[in-house]
C-alpha positions in Angstrom: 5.6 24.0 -31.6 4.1 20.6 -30.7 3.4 19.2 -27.7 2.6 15.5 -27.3 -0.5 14.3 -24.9 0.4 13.2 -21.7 0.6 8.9 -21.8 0.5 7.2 -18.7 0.4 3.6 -17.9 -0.6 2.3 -14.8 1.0 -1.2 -14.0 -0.4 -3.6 -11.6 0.8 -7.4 -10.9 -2.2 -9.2 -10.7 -3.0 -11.1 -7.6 0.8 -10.5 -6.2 1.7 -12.5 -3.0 -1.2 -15.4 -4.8 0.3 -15.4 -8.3 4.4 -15.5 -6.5 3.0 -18.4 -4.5 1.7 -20.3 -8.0 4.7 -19.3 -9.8 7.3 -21.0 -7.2 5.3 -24.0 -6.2 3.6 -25.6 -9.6 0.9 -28.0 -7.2 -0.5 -24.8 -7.2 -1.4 -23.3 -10.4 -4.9 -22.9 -11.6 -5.7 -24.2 -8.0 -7.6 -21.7 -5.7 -4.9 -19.8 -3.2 -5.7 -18.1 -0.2 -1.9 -16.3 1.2 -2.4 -16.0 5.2 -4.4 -18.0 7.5 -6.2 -15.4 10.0 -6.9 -13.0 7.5 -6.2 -13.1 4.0 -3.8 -11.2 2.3 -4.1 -12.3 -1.0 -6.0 -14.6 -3.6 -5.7 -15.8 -6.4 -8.4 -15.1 -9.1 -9.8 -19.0 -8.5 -10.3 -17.9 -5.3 -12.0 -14.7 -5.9 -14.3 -16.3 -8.1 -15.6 -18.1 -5.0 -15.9 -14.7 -3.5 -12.9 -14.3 -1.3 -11.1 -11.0 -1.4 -8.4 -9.6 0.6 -8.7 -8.3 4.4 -11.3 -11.2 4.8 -11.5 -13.0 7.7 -9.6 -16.4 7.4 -12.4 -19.1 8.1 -15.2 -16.9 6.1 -12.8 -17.4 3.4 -12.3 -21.3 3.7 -16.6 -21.4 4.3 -16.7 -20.0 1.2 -14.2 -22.0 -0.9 -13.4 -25.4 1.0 -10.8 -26.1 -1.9 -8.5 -23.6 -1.4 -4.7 -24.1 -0.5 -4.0 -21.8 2.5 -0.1 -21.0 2.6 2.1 -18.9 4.4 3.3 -16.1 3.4 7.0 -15.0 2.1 7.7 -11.7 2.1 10.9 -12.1 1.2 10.1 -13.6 -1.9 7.5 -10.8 -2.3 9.8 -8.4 -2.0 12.6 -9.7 -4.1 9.6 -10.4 -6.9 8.7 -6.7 -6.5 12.7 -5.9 -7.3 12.9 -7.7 -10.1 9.6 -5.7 -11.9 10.7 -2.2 -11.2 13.6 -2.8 -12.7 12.0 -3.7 -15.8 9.9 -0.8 -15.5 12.8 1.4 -14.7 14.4 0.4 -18.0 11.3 1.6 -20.0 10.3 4.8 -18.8 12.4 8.0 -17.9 9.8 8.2 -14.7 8.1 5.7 -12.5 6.3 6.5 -9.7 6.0 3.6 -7.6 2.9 3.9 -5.3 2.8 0.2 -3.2 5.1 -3.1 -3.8 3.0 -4.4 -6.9 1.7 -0.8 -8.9 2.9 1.9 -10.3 2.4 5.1 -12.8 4.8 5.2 -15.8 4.8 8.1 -17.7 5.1 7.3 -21.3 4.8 10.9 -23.0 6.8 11.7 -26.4 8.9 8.2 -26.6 6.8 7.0 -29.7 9.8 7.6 -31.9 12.3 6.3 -29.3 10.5 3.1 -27.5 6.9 3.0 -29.5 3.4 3.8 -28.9 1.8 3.6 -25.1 0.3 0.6 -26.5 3.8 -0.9 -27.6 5.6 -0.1 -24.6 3.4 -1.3 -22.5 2.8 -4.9 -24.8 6.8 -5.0 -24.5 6.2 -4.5 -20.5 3.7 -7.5 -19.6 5.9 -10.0 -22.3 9.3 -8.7 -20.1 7.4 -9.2 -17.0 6.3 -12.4 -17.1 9.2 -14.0 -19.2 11.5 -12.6 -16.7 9.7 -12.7 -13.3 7.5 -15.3 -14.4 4.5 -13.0 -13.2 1.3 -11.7 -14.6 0.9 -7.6 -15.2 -2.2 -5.7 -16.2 -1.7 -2.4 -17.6 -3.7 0.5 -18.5 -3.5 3.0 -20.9 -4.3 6.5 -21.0 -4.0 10.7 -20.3 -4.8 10.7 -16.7 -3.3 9.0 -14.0 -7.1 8.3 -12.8 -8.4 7.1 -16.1 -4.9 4.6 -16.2 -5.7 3.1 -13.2 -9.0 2.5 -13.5 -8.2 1.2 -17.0 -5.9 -0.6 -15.7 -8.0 -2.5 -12.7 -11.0 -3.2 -15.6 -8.1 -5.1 -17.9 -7.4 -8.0 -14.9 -6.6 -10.3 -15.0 -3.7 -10.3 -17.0 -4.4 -7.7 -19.7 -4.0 -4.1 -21.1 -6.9 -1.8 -21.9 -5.6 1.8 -23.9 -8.1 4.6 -23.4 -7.7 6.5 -26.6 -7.6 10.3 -26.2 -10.7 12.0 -26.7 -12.4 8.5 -25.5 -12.0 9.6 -21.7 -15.7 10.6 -20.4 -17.5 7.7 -22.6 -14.9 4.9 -21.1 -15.7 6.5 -17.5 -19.3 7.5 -16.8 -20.9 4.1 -17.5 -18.8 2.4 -14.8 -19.8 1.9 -11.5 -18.9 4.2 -9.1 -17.1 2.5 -6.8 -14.6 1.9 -9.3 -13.5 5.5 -8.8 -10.4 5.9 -7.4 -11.0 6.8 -3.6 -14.7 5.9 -3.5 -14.9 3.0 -1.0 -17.7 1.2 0.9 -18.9 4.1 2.9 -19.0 6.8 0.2 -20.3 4.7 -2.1 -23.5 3.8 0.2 -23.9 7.2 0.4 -23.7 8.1 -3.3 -25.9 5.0 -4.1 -28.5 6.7 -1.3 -28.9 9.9 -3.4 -29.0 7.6 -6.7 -25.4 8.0 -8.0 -24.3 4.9 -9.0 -22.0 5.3 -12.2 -20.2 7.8 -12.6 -22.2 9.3 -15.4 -24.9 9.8 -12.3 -21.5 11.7 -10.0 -20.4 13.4 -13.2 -24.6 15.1 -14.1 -25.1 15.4 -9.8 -23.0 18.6 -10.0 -20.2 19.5 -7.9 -22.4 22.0 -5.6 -24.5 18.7 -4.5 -21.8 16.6 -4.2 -19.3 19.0 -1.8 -22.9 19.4 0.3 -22.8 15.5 0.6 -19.4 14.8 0.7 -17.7 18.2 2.5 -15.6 20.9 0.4 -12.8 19.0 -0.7 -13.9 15.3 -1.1 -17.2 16.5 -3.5 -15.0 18.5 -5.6 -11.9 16.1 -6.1 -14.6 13.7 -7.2 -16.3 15.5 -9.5 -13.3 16.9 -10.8 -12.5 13.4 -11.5 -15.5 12.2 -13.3 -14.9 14.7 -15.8 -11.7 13.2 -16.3 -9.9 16.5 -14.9 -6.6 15.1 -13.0 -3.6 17.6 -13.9 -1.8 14.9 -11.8 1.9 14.5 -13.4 3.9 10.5 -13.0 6.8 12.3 -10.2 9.6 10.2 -10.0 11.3 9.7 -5.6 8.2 11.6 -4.3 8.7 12.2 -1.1 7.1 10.6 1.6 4.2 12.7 4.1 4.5 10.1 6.6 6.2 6.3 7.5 3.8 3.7 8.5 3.1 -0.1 8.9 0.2 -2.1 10.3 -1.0 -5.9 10.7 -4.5 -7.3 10.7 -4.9 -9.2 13.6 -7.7 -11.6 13.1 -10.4 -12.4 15.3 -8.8 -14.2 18.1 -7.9 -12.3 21.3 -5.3 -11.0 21.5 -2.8 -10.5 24.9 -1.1 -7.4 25.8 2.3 -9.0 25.7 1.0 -10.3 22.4 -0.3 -6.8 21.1 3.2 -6.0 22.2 5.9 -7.7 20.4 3.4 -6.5 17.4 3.7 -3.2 18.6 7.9 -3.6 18.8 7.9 -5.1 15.0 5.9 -2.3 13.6 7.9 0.4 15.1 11.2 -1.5 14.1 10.4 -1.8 10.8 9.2 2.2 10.1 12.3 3.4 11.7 13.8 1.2 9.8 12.9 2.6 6.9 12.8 6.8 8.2 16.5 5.9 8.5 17.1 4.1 5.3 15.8 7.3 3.3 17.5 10.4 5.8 13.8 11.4 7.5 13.2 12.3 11.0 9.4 13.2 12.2 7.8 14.6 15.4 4.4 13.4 15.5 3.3 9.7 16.4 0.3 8.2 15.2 -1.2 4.4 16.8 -4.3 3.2 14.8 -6.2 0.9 16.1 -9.4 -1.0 14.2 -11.9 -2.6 17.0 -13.5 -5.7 16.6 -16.6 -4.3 15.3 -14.4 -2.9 12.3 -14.8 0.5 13.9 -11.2 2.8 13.8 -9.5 5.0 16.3 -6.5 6.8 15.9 -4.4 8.4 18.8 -1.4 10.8 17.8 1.4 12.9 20.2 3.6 15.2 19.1 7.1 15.1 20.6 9.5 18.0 21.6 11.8 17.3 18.6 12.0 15.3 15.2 13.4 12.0 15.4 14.3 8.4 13.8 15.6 7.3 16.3 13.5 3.9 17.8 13.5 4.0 21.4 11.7 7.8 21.8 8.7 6.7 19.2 8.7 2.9 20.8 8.2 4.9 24.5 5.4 6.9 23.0 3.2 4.4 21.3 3.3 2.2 24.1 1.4 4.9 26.5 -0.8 5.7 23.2 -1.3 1.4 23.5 -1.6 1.5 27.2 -4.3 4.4 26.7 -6.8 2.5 24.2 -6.0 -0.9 26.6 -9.2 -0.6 27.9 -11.2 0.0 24.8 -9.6 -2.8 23.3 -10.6 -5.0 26.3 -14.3 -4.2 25.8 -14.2 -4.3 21.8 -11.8 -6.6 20.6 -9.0 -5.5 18.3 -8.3 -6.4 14.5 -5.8 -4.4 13.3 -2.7 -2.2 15.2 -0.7 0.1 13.2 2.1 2.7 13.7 2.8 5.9 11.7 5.0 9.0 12.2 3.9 12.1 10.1 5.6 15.9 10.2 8.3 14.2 8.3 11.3 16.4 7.6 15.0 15.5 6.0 17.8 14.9 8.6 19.9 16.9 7.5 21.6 20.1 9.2 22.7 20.4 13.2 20.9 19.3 15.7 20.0 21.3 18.5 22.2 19.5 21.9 20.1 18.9 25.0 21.3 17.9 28.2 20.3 14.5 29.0 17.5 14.5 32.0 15.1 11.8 30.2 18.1 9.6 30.0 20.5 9.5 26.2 18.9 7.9 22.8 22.2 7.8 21.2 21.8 6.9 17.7 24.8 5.2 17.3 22.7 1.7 18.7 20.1 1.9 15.8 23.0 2.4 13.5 24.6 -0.6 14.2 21.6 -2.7 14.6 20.6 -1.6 10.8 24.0 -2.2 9.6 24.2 -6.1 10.7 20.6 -6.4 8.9 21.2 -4.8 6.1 24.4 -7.6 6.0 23.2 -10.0 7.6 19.7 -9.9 7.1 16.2 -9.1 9.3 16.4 -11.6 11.8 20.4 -11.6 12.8 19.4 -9.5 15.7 16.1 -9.6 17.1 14.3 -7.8 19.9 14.2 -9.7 23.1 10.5 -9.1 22.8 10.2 -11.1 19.5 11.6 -14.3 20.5 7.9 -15.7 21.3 6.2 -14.0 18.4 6.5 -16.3 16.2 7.6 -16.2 12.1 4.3 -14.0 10.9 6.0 -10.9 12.8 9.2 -11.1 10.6 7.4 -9.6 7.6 7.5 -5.7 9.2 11.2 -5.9 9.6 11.5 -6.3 5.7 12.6 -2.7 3.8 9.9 -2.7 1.5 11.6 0.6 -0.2 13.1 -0.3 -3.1 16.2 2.3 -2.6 16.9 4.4 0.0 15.6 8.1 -1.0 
């Protein structure tokens, strides 16, 4: 019997929210773009090449390139852009697994007499792309999810890189190791201390050394991964562990009533979407990152699942109250919300007489219908009305169905 190699793209719009900016305004192209004004978001590869990259601070980013066209961003049109390419990619492969709004694993295998090669399909994929959506795609090429992606992040801009099979470990170990995925700043200072820095040096380092530097599990996923063992399989409607959403804050002080109406628009928005796809959770998570880029999370579990807002809303608010004072002596960059111990909503639900008061779910039901119909903002929170327009973004359903 034969069995065909695994083939797995990894697909992955280059410079997103910058390149849908460039695309609908033409002043714009081959111009340096910054998207967001207190802290970037996104830019465009004439702005990385002065050295601004995302999560940046907004005036480091206009020190470094003076030229650059700060704009505001449009999720909607972010959104709707990110529609329009999974659809293409739905229509060529039987399973996509669609891990953020602009990437995503297709898995390829055994369609070389149907659709073509890896290398065909995915030639046919960046020509759909950008004659349809008018947006550039790199793709990568390869038997391992891990390989694709990296493949895929060393063909930008614009471009697609096949790792033949049997080409796995000499493509891999003379790269940097920070191109690993999951290897960011901190790890890699600390794999660059002990004189790993490709991963050639993680791969020869052995896995005993590396789960004595990097603890049980994070020292053997990586060397696991340098040898280019991932038995990871493409899964089509995974399931989600958890709902979150957070916003960088910038550098500026920030008010309670201001931190807030932020706090309001997260929570809206992850409900929101628990709704949307049939999950309840029990456990609420508020993270907070300090203005010395330092993080803190705080989490409480409540007496029953829920997606219902007001309950979660109550409960981040004493986990905001709590960290009030920290934030007063630190500063504060970044506030996000999460609920985790996720579970479907399906089944009866256990009654309970009513002495903290009703969370009747018939209110959120209603409120989701009009924006689904309507849109976002046909009904907003009281507490909104002063926040301004860069809070409407977390009341957008990134998902692109409900699952």
């Amino acid at each position: 019997m034969f069995v065909s190699r695994p083939a797995i793209l990894h697909a992955d719009l280059d410079a997103f929210f910058a390149s849908v900016e460039q695309r609908d305004d033409p002043r714009l192209r081959g111009r340096p773009v910054i998207v967001g004004g207190g802290v970037v978001l996104a830019a465009s590869y004439e702005a990385r090449a002065c050295g601004v990259r995302s999560a940046m601070g907004g005036r480091r980013a206009r020190q470094m390139c003076p030229d650059a066209v700060v704009v505001r961003p449009r999720f909607s049109a972010y959104v709707e852009a990110s529609r329009e390419v999974f659809a293409i990619l739905d229509e060529a492969a039987p399973v996509v697994e669609q891990i953020s709004i602009d990437e995503a694993f297709l898995d390829v295998t055994g369609l070389e007499a149907i659709t073509g090669t890896p290398e065909q399909i995915a030639r046919r994929l960046r020509t759909d792309v950008r004659r349809e959506v008018g947006l550039p795609i790199s793709i990568g090429a390869a038997t391992s999810k891990h390989v694709a992606k990296i493949a895929s992040g060393a063909a930008k801009p614009d471009g697609l890189l096949l790792v033949a099979p049997g080409t796995e470990l000499a493509f891999l170990h003379p790269l940097p190791v920070e191109r690993m995925w999951g290897v960011g700043p901190a790890t890699q200072r600390r794999l660059n201390r002990h004189g790993i820095r490709t991963i050639g040096d993680l791969a020869r380092f052995g896995e005993a050394g590396l789960v004595r530097l990097l603890g049980l599990a994070g020292g053997r996923r990586l060397h696991a991964l340098a040898q280019d063992r991932d038995p990871r399989a493409v899964r089509r409607g995974r399931r989600r562990r958890s709902f979150g959403s957070q916003r960088a804050l910038g550098r500026g002080l920030r008010t309670p009533e201001e931190l807030d109406a932020t706090l309001v628009a997260l929570t809206d928005r992850v409900m929101r979407r628990m709704r949307a796809a049939g999950r309840i959770g029990r456990t609420v998570v508020l993270r907070v990152r300090f203005g010395d880029y330092t993080r803190a999370s705080r989490s409480r579990t409540l007496a029953r699942a829920t997606a219902l807002t007001r309950p979660v809303l109550a409960t981040l608010r004493r986990l905001l109250r709590a960290a009030q004072p920290a934030i007063e002596q630190r500063g504060i960059t970044l506030l996000g919300v999460a609920v985790t111990n996720i579970e479907e909503a399906v089944g009866g639900v256990q009654l309970e007489l009513p002495f903290d008061g009703v969370d009747h779910p018939a209110l959120d039901a209603v409120v989701d219908a009009v924006r689904d119909r309507y849109g976002s903002d046909a009904l907003q929170r009281a507490a909104l009305l002063e926040a301004g327009e860069e809070l409407e973004a977390y009341l957008m359903p990134f998902d692109r169905h409900p699952r």
